[in-house]
N, C-alpha and C positions, 0 to 999 in steps of 0.2 A: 314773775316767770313769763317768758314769751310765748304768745298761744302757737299750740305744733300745728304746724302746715298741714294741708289735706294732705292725702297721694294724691290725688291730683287732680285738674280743674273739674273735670267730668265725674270724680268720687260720685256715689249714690248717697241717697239722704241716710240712710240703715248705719251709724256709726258700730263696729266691729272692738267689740267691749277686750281691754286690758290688751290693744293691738301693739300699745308702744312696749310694755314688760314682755311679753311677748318676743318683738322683734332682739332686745336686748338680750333676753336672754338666749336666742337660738345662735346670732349672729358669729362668724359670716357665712351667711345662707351658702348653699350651692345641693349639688345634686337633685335629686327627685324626691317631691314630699307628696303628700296626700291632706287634699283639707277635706275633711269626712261630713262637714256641714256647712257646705258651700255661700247658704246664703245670697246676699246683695254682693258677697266675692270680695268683702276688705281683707278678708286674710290670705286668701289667694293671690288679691294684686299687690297686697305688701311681699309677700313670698319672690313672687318675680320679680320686680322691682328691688327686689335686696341680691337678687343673684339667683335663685333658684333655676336649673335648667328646663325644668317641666312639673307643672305641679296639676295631678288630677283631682277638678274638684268635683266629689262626688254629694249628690242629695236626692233625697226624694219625693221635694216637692216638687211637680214641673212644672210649675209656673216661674221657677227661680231662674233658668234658662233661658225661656224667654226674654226677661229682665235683661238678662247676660248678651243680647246679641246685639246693644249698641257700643261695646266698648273691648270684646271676649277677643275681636278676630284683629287685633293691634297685638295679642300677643303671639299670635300663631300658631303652630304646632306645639309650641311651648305649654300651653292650656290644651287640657284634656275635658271635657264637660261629659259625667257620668251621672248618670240616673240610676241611683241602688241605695240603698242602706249602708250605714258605714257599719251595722254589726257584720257585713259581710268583705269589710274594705280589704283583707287582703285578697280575698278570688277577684276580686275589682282589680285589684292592681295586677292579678296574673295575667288578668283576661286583657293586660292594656299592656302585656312584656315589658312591668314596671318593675318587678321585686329585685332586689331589697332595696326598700325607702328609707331615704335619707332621714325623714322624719314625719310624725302625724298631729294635724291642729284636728280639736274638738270641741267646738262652742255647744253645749247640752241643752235640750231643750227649744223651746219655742222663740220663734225669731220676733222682735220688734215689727216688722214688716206684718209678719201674719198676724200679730195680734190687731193690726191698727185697720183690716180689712175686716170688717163687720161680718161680711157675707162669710168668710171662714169659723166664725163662731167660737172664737178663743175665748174671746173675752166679756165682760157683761159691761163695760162703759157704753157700747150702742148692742140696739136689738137687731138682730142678727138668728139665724138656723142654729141649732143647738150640731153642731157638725165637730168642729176640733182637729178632724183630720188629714195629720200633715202630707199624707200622698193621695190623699182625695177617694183614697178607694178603701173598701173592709167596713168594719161595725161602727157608728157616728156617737159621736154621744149620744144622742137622742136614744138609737139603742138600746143601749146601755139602760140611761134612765127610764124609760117604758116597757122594759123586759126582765129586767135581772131580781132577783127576790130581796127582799128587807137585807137579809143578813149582809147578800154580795155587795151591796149599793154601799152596807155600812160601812164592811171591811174596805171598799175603794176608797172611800172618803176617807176612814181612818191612817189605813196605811200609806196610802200614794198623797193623800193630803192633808196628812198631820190632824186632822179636824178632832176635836175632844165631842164635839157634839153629832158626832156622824150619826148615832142610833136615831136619834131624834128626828136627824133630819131624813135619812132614811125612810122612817115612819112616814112621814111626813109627805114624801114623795109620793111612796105606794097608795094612800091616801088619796092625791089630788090627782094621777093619773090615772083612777077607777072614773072618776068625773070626765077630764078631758085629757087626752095624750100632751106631754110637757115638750113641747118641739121648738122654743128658742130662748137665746139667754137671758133673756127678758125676764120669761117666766119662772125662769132654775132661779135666777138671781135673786128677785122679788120671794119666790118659796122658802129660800135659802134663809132671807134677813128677815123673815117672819119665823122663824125657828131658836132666832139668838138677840141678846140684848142690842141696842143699839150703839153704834159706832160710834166711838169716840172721837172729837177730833182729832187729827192725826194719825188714828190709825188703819188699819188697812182696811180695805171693804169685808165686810161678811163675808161673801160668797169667792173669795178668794182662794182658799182650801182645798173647797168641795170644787170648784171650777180645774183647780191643779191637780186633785186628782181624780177629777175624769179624764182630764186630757191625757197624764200620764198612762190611764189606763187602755184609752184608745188606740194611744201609737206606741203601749208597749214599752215607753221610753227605759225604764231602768234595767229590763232585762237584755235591751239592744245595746243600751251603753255597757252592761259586764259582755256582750258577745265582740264591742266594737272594743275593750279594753284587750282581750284575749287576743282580736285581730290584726290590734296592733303589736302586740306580743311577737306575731309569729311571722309577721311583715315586715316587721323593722330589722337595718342591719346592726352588728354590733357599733356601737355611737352614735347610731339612731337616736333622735329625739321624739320624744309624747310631751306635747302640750295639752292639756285638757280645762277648759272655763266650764265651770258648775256656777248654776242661779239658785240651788237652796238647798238644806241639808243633807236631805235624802241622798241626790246627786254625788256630794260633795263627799259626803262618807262612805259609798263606796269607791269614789278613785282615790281617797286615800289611804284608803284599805286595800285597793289592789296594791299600788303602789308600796304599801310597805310589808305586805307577805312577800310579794315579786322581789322587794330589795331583801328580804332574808332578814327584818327588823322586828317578824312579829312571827308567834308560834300560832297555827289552826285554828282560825274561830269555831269551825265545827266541832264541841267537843264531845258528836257520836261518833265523829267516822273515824277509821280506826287509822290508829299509829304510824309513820310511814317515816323512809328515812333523810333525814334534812336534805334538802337539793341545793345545787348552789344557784345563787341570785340571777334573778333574769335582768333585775333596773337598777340603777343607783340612782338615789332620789335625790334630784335637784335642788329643791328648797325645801329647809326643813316646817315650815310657815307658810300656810297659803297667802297668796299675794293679793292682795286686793284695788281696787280704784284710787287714785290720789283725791286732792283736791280738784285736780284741774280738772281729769277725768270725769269726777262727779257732777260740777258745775255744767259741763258740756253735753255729758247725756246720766241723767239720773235717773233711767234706769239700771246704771252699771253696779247702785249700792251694793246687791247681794251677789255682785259678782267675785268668785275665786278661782285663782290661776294655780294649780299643780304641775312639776315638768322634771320627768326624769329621762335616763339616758339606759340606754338597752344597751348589756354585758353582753357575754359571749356564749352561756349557757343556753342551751336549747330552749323553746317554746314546749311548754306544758299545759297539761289541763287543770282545771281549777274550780273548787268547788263554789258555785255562787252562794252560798249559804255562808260563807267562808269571810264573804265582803259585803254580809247584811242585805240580802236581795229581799226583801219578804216574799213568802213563798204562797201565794194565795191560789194560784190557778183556780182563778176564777172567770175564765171564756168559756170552760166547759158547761158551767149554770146559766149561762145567758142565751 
């Protein structure tokens, strides 16, 4: 198979995961879309480049603008660059006399880009600020870790990063932060693989987990992605499209659980709240199978393996509220203990 063309000579290094299923499936672009996770802008310039008349790309890193102003003002008016959260993307598109959108892309989660800059603290492959925070402002990890009590530290690990060893490591934490405050990845990471057996080859680092979910818990990530699914609910026209890429399960299981109460495919997960009368559908779901990375894709950029594409198409029925309990949100509120 012959390898796919960049968009074009100036693309940015940040490859823009499951861009080609993607363009396939929205195609033939036009109207106003919204990319809610702007990024290095590969799915924004695929967007216009395919036809798109205006597509505002909205984020809340601002560093990623920046980035954006050797290449942003070739498309003109046509690129919108927004600084907000896309749990808030349709007052974002009010406030830009954008509504109703053609359609919404949402790449979930932390970008290739931030992870690969030390000084932002994502990751534990370089020593780096225990930081995480994707708009640079509000609680750090570090926070986080030198504040919050055994239990909260555990249920973060546990819930936001899958960790079976969270108590332990937990423990463990509280422990070494009596000694010295834990203020870079270095040190979480190193605390982390002295808590659990060693790695096997091939598999993932220790500190993998517990690194995922503090970051989720810093920027809020699953509660912003059910506020940015809702948002796109109510901002989309009828044949609107929702694209959505999830990097792991957590992610991935509630937009396919909005997705299929929204299509009218599944009865209340909450089964306290009380009985209500069937409503008709707000999506019809695009594929019934998440879609995942080819080969080619994988070979070119491997971090795409746990990548999953969901895409449905927004009916004619009103935009409704919706219980996040409903699409597995775990309910810990826990920024009030910290």
């Amino acid at each position: 198979m012959a390898k796919r063309a960049a968009l074009a000579s100036d693309a940015p290094p940040h490859i823009p995961v499951l861009l080609h299923p993607i363009m396939a499936a929205i195609a033939p672009v036009s109207g106003t879309w919204l990319d809610g996770t702007f990024g290095a802008g590969g799915y924004t310039r695929a967007l216009l480049d395919a036809g798109a008349a205006r597509v505002l790309a909205v984020d809340r890193d601002p560093d990623v603008f920046t980035r954006a102003e050797t290449w942003a003002a070739q498309y003109g008016e046509r690129l919108v660059l927004v600084a907000g959260e896309f749990a808030r993307l349709d007052q974002l598109a009010a406030d830009h006399d954008a509504l109703p959108l053609d359609g919404v892309v949402l790449d979930i989660g932390v970008s290739s880009m931030q992870i690969d800059q030390a000084e932002r603290g994502f990751s534990f492959m370089a020593d780096g600020p225990l930081d995480m925070r994707m708009s640079r402002t509000g609680m750090s990890a570090a926070d986080i870790v030198n504040s919050a009590d055994e239990k909260v530290l555990a249920d973060i690990l546990f819930h936001y990063g899958e960790e079976r060893a969270s108590r332990r490591i937990a423990r463990r934490i509280v422990e070494a932060r009596q000694t010295q405050p834990i203020t870079t990845t270095r040190a979480l990471a190193t605390l982390v693989e002295s808590c659990l057996p060693r790695a096997k080859p091939g598999r993932v680092h220790p500190a993998t987990r517990s690194f995922q979910g503090l970051r989720i818990a810093v920027n809020d990530e699953l509660r912003q992605l059910v506020d940015g699914l809702e948002a796109a609910e109510r901002a989309l026209r009828p044949g609107g499209i929702l694209a959505v890429v999830t990097f792991h399960s957590l992610e991935d299981r509630i937009v396919k659980r909005f997705i299929q109460v929204r299509s009218g495919e599944v009865a209340r997960g909450n089964r306290f709240a009380p009985e209500t009368v069937t409503e008709a559908p707000r999506f019809e779901r695009l594929n019934r199978k998440a879609i995942g990375p080819d080969e080619e894709e994988l070979e070119a950029n491997p971090r795409a393996r746990s990548a999953k594409l969901r895409l449905a198409r927004r009916l004619e029925a009103p935009a409704g509220r919706l219980d996040a309990r409903d699409l597995g949100l775990p309910d810990l509120n826990w920024q009030g203990a910290v």
